[in-house]
Every structure is written in structure tokens, then in C-alpha cells.
MARPAFI-373422 format. One record per atom (N, C-alpha, C, O, CB): residue number from 1; residue in one letter; chain; atom name; x, y, z. Coordinates in pm, whole numbers, plus 50000, padded with zeros to 5 digits. Glycine has a CB too. Layout:
BEGIN
+------+------+-------+------+-------+-------+-------+
: resi : resn : chain : name :     X :     Y :     Z :
+------+------+-------+------+-------+-------+-------+
:  NUM :    A :     A :   CA :     X :     Y :     Z :
...
+------+------+-------+------+-------+-------+-------+
//
This chain:
BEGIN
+------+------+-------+------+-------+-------+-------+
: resi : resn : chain : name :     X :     Y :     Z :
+------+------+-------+------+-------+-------+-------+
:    1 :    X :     A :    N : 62434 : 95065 : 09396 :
:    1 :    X :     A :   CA : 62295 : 95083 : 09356 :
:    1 :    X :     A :    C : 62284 : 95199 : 09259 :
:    1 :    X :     A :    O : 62339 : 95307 : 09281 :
:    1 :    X :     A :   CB : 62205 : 95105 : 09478 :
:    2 :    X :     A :    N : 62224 : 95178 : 09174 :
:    2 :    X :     A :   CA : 62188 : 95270 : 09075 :
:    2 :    X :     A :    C : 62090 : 95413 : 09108 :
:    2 :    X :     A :    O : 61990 : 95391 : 09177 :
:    2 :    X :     A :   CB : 62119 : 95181 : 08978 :
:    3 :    X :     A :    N : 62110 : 95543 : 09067 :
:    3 :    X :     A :   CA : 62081 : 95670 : 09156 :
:    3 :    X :     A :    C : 61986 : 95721 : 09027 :
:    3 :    X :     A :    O : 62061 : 95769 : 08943 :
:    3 :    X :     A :   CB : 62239 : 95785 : 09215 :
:    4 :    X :     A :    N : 61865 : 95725 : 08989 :
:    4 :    X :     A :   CA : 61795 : 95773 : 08900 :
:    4 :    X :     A :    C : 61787 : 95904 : 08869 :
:    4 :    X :     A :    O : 61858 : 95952 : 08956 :
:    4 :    X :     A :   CB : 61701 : 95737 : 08916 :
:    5 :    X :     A :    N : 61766 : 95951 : 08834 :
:    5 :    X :     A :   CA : 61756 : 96118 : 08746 :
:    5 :    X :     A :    C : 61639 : 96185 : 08718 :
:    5 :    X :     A :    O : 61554 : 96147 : 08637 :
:    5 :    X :     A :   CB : 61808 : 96118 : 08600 :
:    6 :    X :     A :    N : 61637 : 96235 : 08752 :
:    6 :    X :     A :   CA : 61476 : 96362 : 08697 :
:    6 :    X :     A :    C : 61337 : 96225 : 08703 :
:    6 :    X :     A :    O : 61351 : 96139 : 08789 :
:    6 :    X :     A :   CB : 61499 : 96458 : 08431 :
:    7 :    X :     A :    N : 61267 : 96221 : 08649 :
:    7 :    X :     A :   CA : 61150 : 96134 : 08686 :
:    7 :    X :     A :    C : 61156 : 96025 : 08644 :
:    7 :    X :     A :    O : 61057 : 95971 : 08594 :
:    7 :    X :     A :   CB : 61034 : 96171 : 08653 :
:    8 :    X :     A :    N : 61300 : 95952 : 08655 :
:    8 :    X :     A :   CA : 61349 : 95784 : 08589 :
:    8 :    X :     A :    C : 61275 : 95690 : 08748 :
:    8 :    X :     A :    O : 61272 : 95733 : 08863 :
:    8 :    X :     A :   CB : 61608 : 95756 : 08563 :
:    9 :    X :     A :    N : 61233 : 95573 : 08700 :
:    9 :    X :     A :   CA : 61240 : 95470 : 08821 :
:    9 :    X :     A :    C : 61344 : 95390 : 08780 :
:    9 :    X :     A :    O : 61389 : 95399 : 08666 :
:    9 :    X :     A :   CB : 61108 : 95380 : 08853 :
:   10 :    X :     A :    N : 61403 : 95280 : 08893 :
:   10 :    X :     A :   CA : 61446 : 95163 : 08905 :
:   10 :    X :     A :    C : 61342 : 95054 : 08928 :
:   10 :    X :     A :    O : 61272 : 95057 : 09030 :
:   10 :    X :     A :   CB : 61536 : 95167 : 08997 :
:   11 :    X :     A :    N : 61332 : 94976 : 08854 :
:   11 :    X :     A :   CA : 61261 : 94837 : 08878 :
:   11 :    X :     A :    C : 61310 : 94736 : 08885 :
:   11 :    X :     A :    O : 61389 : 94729 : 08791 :
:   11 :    X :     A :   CB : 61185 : 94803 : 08807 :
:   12 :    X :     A :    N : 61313 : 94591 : 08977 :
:   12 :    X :     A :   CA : 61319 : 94478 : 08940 :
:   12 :    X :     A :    C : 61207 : 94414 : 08889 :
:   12 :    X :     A :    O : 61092 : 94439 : 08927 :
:   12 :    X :     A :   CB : 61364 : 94422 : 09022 :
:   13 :    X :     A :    N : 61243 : 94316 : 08785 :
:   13 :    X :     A :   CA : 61121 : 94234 : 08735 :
:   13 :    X :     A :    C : 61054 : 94127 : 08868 :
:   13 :    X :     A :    O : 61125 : 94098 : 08964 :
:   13 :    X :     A :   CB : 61181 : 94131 : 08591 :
:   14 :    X :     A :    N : 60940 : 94087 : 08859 :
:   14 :    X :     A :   CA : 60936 : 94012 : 08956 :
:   14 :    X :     A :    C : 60819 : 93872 : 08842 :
:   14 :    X :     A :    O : 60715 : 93893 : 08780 :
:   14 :    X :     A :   CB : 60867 : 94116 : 09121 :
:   15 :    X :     A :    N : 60869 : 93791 : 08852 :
:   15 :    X :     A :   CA : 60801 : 93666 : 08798 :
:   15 :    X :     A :    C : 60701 : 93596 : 08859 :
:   15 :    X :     A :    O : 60730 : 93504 : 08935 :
:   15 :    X :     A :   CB : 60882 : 93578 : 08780 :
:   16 :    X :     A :    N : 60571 : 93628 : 08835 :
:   16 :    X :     A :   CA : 60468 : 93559 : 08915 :
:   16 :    X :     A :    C : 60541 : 93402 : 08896 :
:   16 :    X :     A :    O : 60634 : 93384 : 08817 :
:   16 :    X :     A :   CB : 60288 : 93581 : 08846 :
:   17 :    X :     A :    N : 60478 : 93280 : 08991 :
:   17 :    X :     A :   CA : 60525 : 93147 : 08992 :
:   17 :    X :     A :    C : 60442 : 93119 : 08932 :
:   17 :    X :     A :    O : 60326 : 93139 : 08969 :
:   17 :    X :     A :   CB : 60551 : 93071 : 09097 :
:   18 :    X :     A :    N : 60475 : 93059 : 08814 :
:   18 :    X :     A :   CA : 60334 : 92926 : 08721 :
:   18 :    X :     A :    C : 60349 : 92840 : 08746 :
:   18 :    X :     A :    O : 60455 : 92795 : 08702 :
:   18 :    X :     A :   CB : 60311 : 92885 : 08571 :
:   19 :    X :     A :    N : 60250 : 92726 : 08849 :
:   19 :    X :     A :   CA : 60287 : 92598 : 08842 :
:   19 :    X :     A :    C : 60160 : 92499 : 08804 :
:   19 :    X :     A :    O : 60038 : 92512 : 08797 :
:   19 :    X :     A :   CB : 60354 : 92565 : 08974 :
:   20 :    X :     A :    N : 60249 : 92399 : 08785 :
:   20 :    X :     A :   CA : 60142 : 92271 : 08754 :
:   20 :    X :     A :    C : 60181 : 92163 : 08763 :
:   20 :    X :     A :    O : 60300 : 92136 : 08748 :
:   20 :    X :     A :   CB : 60088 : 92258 : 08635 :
:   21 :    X :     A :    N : 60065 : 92052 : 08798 :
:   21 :    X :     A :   CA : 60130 : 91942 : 08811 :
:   21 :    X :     A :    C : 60193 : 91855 : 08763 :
:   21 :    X :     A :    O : 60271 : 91785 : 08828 :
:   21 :    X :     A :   CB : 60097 : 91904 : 08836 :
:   22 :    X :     A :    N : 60168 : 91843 : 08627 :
:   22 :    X :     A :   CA : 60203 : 91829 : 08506 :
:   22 :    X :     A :    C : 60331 : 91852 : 08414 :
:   22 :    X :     A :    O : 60421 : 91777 : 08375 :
:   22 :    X :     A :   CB : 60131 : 91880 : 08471 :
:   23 :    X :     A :    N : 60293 : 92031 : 08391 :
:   23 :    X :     A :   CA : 60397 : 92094 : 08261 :
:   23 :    X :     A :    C : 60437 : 92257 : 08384 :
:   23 :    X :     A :    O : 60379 : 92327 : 08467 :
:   23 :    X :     A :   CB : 60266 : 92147 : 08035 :
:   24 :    X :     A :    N : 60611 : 92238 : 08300 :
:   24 :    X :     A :   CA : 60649 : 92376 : 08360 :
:   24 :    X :     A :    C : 60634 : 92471 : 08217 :
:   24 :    X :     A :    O : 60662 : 92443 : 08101 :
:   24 :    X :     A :   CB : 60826 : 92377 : 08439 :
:   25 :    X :     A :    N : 60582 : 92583 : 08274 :
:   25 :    X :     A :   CA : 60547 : 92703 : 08186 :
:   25 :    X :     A :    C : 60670 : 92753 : 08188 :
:   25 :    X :     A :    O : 60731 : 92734 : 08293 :
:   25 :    X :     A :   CB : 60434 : 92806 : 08233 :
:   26 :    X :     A :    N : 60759 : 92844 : 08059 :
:   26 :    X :     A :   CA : 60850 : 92945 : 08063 :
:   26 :    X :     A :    C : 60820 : 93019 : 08000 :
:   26 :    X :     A :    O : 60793 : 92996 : 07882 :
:   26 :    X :     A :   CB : 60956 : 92930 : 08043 :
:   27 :    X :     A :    N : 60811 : 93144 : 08058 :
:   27 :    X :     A :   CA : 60799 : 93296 : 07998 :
:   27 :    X :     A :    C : 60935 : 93353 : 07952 :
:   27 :    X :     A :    O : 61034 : 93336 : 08024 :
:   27 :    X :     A :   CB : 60739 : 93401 : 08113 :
:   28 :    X :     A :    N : 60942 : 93411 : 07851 :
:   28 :    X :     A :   CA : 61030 : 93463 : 07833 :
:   28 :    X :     A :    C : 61041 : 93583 : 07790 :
:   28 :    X :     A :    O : 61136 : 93650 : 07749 :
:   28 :    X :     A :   CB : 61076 : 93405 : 07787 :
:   29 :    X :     A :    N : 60910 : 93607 : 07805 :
:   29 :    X :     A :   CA : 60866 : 93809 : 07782 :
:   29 :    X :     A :    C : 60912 : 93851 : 07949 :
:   29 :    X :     A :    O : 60924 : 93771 : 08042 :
:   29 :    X :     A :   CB : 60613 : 93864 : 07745 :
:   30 :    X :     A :    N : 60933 : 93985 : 07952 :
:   30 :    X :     A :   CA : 60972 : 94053 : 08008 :
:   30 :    X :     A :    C : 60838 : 94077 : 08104 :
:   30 :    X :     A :    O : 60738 : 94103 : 08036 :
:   30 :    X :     A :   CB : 61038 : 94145 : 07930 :
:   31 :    X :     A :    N : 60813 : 94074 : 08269 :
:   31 :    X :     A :   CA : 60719 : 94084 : 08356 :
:   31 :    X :     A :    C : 60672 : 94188 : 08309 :
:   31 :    X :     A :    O : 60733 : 94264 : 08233 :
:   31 :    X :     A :   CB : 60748 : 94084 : 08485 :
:   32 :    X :     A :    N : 60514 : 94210 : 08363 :
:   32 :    X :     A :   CA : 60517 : 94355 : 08354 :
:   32 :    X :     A :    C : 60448 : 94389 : 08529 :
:   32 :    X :     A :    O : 60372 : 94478 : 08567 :
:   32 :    X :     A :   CB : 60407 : 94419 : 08195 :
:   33 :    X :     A :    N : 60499 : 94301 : 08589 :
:   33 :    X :     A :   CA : 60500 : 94370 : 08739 :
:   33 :    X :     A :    C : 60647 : 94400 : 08788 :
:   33 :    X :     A :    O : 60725 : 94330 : 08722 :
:   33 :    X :     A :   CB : 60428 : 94265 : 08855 :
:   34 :    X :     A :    N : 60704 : 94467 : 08867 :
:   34 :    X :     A :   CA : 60775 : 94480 : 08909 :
:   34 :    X :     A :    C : 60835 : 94581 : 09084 :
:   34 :    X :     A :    O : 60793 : 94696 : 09102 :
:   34 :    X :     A :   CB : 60794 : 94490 : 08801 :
:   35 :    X :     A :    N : 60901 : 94533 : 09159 :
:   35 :    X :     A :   CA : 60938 : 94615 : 09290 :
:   35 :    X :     A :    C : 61043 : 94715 : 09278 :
:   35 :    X :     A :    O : 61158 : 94695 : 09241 :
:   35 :    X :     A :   CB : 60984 : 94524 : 09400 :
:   36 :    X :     A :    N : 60996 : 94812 : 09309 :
:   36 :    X :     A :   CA : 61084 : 95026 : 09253 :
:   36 :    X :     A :    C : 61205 : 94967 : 09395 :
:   36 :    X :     A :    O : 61196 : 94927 : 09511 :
:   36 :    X :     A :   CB : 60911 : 95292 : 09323 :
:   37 :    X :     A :    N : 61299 : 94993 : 09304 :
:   37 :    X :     A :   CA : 61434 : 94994 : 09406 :
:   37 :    X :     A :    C : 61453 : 95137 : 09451 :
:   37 :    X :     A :    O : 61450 : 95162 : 09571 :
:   37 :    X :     A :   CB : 61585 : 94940 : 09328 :
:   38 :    X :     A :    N : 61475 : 95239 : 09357 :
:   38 :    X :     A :   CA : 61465 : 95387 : 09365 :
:   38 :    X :     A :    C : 61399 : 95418 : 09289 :
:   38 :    X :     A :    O : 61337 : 95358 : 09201 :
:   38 :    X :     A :   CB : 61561 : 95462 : 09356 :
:   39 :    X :     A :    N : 61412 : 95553 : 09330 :
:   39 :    X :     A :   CA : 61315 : 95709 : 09217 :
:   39 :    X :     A :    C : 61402 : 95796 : 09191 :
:   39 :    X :     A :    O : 61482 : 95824 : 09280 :
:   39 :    X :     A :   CB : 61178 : 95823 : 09296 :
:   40 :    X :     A :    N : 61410 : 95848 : 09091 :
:   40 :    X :     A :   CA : 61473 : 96013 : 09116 :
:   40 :    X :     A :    C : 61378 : 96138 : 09164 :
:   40 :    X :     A :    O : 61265 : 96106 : 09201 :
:   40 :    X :     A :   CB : 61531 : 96071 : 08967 :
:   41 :    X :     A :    N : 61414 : 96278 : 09168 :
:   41 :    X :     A :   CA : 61354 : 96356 : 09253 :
:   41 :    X :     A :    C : 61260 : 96429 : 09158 :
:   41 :    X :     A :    O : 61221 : 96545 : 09175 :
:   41 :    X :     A :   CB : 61449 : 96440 : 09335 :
:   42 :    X :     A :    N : 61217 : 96324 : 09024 :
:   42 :    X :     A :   CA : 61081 : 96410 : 08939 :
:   42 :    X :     A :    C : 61179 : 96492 : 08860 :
:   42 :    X :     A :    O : 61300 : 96511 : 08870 :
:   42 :    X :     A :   CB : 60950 : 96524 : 09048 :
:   43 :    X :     A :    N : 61040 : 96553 : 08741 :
:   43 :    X :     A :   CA : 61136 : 96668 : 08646 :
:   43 :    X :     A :    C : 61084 : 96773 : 08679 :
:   43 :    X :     A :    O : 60975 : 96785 : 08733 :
:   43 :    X :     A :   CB : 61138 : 96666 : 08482 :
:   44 :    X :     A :    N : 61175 : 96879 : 08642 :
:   44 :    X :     A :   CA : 61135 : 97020 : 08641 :
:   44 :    X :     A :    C : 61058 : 97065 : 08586 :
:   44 :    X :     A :    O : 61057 : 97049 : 08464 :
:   44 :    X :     A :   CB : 61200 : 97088 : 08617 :
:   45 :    X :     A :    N : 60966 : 97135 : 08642 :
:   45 :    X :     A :   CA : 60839 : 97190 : 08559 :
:   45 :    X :     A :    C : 60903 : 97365 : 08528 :
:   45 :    X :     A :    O : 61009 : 97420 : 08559 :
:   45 :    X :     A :   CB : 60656 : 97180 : 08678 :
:   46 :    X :     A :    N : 60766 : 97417 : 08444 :
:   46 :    X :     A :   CA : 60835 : 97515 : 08375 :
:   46 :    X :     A :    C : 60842 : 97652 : 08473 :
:   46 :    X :     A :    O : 60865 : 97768 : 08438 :
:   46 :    X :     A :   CB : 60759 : 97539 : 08232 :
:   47 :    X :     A :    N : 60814 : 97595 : 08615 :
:   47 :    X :     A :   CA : 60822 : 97731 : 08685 :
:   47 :    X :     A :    C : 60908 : 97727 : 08772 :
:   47 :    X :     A :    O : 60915 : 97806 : 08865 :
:   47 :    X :     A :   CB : 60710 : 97780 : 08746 :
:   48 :    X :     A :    N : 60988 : 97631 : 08752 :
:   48 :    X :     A :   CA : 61116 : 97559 : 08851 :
:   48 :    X :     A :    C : 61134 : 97454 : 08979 :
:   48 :    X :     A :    O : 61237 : 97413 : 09032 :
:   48 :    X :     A :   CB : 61172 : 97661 : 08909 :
:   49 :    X :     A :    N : 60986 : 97423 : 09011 :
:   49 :    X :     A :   CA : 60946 : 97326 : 09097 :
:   49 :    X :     A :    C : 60962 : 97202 : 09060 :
:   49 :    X :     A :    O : 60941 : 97179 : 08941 :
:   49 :    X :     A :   CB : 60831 : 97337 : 09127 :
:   50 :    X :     A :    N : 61000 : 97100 : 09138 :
:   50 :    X :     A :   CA : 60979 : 96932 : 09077 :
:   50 :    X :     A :    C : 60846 : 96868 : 09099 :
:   50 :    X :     A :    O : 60778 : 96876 : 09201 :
:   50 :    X :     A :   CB : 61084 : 96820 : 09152 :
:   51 :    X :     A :    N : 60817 : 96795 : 08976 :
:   51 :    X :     A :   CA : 60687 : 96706 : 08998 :
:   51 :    X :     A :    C : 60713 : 96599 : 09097 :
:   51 :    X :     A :    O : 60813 : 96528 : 09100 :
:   51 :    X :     A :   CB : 60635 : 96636 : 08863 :
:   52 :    X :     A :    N : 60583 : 96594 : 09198 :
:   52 :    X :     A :   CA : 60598 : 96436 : 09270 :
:   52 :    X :     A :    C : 60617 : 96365 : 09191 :
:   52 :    X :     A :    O : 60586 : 96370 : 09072 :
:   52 :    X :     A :   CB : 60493 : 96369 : 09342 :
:   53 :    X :     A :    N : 60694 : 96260 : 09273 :
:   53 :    X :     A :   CA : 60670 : 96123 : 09219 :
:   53 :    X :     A :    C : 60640 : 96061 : 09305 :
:   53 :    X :     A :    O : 60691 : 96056 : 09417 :
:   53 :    X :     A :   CB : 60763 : 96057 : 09157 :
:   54 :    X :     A :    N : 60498 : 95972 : 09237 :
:   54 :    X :     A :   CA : 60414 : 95868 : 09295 :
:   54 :    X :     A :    C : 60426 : 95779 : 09380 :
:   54 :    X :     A :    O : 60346 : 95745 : 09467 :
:   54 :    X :     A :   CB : 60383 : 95811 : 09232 :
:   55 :    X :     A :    N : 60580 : 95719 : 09343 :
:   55 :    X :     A :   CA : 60629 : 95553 : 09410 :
:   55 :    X :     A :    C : 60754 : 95599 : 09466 :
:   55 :    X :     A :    O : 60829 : 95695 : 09447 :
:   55 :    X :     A :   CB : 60661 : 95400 : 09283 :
:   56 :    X :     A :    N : 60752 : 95495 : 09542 :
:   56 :    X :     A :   CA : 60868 : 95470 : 09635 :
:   56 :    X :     A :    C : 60885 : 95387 : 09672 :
:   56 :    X :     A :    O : 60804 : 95299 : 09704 :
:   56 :    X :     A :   CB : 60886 : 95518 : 09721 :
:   57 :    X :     A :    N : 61052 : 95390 : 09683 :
:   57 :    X :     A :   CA : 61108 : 95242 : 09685 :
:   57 :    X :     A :    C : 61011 : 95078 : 09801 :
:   57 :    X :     A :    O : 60985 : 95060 : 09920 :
:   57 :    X :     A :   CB : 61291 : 95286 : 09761 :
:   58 :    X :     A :    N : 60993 : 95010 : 09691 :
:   58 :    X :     A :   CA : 60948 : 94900 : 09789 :
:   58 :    X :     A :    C : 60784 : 94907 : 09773 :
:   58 :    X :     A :    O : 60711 : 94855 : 09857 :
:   58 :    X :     A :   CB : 61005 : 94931 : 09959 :
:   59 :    X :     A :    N : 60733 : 94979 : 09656 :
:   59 :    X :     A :   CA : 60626 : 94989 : 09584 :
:   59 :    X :     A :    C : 60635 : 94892 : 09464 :
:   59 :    X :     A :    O : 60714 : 94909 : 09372 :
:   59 :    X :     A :   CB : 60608 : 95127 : 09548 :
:   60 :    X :     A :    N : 60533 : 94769 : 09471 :
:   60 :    X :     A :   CA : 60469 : 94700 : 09382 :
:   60 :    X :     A :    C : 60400 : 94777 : 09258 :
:   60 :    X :     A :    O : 60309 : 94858 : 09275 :
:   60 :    X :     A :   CB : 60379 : 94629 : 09455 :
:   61 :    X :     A :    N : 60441 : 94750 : 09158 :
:   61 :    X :     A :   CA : 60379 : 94861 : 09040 :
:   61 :    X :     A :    C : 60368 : 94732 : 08884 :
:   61 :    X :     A :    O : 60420 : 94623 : 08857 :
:   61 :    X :     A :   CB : 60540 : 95042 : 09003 :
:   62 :    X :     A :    N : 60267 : 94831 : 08816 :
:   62 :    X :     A :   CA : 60233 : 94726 : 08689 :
:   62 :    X :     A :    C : 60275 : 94835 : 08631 :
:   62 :    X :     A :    O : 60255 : 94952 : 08665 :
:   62 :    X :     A :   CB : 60075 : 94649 : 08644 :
:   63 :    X :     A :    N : 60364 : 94773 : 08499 :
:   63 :    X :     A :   CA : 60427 : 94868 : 08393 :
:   63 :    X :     A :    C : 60382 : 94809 : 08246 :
:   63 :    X :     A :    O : 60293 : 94724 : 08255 :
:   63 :    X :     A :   CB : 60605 : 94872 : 08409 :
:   64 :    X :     A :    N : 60427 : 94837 : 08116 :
:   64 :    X :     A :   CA : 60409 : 94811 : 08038 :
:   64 :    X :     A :    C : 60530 : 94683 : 08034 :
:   64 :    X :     A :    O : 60635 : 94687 : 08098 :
:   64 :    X :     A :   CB : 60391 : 94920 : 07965 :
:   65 :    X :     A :    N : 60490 : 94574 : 07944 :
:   65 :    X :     A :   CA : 60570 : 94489 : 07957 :
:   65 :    X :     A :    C : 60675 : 94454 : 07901 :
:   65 :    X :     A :    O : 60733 : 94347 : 07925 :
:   65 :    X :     A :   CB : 60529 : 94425 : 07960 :
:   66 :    X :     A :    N : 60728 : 94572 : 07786 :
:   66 :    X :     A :   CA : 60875 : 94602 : 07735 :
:   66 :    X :     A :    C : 60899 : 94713 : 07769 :
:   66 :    X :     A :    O : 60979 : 94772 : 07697 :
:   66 :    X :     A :   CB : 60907 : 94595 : 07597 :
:   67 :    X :     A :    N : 60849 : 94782 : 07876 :
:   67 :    X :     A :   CA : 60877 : 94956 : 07896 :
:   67 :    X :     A :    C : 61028 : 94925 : 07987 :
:   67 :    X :     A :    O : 61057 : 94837 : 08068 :
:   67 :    X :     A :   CB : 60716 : 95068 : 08016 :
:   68 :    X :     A :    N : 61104 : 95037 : 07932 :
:   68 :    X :     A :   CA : 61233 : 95052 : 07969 :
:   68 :    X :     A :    C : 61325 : 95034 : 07903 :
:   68 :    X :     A :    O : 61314 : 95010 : 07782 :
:   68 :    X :     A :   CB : 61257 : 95001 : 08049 :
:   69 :    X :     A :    N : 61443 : 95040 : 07966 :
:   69 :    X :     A :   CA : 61589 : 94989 : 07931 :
:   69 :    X :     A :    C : 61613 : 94890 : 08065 :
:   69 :    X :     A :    O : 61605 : 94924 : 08183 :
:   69 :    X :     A :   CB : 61720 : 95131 : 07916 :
:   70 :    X :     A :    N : 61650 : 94728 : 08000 :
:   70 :    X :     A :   CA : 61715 : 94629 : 08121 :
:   70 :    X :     A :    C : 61829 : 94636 : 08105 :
:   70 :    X :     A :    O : 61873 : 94680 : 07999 :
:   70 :    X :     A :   CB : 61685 : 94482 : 08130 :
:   71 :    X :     A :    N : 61925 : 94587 : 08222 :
:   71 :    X :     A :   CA : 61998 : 94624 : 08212 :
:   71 :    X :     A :    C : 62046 : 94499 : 08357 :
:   71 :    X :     A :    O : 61969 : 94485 : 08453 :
:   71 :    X :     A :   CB : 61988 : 94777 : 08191 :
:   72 :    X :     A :    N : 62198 : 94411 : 08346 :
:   72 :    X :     A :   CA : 62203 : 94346 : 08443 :
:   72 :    X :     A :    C : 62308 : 94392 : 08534 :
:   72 :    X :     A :    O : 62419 : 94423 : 08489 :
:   72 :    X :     A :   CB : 62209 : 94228 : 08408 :
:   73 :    X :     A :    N : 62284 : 94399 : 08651 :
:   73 :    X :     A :   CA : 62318 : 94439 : 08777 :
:   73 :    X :     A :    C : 62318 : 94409 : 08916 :
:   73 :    X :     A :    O : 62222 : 94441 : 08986 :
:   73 :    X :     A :   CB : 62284 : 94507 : 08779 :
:   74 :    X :     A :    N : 62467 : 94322 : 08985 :
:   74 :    X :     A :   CA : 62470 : 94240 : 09060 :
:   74 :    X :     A :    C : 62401 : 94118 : 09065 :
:   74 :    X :     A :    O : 62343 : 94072 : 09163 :
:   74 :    X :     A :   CB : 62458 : 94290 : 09134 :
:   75 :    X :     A :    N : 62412 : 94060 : 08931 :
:   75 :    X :     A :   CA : 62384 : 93930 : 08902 :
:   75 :    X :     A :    C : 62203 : 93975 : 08910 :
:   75 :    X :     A :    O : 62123 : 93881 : 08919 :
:   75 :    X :     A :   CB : 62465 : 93800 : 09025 :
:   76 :    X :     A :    N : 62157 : 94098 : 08907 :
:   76 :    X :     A :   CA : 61986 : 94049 : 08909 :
:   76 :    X :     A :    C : 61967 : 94160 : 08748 :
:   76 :    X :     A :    O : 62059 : 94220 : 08691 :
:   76 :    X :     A :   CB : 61854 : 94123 : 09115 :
:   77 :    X :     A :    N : 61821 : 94156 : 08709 :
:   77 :    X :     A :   CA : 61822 : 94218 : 08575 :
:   77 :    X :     A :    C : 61723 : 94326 : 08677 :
:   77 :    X :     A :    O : 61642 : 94304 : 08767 :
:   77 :    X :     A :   CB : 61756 : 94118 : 08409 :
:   78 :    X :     A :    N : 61781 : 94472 : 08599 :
:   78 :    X :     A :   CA : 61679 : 94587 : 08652 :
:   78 :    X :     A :    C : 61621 : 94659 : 08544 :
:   78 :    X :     A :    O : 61676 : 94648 : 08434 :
:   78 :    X :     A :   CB : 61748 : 94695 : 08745 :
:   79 :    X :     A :    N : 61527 : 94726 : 08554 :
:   79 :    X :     A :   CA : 61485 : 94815 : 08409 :
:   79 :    X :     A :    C : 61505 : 94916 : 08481 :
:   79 :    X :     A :    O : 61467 : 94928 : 08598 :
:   79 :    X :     A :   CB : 61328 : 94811 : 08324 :
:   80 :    X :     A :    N : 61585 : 95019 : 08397 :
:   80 :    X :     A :   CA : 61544 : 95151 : 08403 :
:   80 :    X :     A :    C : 61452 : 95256 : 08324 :
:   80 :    X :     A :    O : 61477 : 95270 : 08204 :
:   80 :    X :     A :   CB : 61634 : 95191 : 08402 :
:   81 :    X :     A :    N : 61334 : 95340 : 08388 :
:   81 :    X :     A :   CA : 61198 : 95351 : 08256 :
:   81 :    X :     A :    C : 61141 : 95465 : 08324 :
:   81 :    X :     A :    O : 61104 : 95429 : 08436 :
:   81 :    X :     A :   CB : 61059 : 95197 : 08232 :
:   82 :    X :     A :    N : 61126 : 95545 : 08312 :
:   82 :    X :     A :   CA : 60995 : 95683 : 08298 :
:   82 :    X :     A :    C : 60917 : 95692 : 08423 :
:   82 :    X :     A :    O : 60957 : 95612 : 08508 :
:   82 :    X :     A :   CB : 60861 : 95655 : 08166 :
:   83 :    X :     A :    N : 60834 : 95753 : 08453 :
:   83 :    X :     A :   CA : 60753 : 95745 : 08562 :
:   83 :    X :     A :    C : 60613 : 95745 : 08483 :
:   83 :    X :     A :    O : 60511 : 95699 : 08536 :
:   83 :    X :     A :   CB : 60779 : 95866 : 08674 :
:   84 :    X :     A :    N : 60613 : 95791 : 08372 :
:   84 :    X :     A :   CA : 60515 : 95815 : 08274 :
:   84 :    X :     A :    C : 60531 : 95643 : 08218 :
:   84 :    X :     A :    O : 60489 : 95654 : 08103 :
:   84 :    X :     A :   CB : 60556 : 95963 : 08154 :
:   85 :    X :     A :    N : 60556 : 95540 : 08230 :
:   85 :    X :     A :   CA : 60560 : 95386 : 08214 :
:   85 :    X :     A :    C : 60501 : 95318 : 08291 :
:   85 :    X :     A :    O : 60467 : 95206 : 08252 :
:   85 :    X :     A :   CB : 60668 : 95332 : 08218 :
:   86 :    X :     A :    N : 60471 : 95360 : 08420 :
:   86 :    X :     A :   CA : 60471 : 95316 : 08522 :
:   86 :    X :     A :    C : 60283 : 95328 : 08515 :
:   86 :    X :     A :    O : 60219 : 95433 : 08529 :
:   86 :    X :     A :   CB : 60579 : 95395 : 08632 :
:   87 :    X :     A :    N : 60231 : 95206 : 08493 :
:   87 :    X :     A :   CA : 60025 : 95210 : 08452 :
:   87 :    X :     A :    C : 59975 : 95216 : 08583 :
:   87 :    X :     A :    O : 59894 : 95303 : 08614 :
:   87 :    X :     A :   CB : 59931 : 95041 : 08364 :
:   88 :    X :     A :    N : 60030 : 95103 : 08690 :
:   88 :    X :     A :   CA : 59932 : 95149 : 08861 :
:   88 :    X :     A :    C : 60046 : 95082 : 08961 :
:   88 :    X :     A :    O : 60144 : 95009 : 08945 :
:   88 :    X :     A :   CB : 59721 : 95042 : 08896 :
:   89 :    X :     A :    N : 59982 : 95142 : 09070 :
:   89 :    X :     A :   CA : 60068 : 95094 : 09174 :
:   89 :    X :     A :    C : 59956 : 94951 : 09225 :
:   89 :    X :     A :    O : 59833 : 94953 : 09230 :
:   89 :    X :     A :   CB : 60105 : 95237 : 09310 :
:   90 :    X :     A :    N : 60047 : 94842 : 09258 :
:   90 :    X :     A :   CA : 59952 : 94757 : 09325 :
:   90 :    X :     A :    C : 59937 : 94711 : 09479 :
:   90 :    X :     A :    O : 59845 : 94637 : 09512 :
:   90 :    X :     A :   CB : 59964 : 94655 : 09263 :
+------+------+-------+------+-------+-------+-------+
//
């Protein structure tokens, strides 16, 4: 598992299901929901303390929908991206 750094998250994408009775939809943009595998422990502020961070693992979150670096890992795709990327928790 991948160990994040100063205020990086881990995300998996997660693909809402489109269905119909009809026609199958394919997306091929990048989600912009995704489930935080890890966090790192925030960055250093200028008086030597770390900033919280918000989420934690197994937190549903809406991101921007190319925010990050993907990257594939154990056959699944993960982004790694900012905490400052990260728009709400859902």
C-alpha cells in the first residue's frame, strides 16, 4: 500500500453505475468521486506544527475530476493528489 507524505491523499476512483434499458453509457473521464485509502500526516506550518487533515481512510470525497497523478496499483487505478484537491467530503 502506498504511504503518503506531508498533506498528499490516496484515492480510488469509484464509478457511479449508469444504466439503461436500452444503451450502455461509457465514461471515460476520470470520476470525480472517489474512497481515501490513506492520508499523510499534513504539512508543516511555519511554526513547526502539522495541519489536520480532514479525511480519513474510508472517507467518500468529491475531487476535481483530473486532480492528481493516477497511477496503477495491484491491478486497481489510484490517484495520488493534494488535500487542497479534495472540494467535500460526502
Amino acid at each position: 500500500m502506498l504511504k503518503p507524505i506531508a498533506d498528499n491523499v490516496v484515492v480510488t476512483d469509484e464509478r457511479p453505475a449508469k444504466t439503461s434499458n436500452t444503451i450502455a453509457v461509457i465514461d471515460s473521464r476520470p470520476s470525480n468521486q472517489a474512497t481515501v485509502l490513506a492520508v499523510g500526516k499534513g504539512r508543516v506550518l511555519g511554526n513547526g506544527r502539522r495541519a489536520p487533515m480532514f479525511v480519513k481512510p474510508g472517507d467518500r470525497v468529491l475531487l476535481g475530476r483530473y486532480a492528481g497523478y493516477r497511477y496503477e496499483l495491484d491491478d486497481k487505478t489510484v490517484r495520488i493528489l493534494s488535500i487542497n484537491d479534495v472540494q467535500a467530503i460526502l
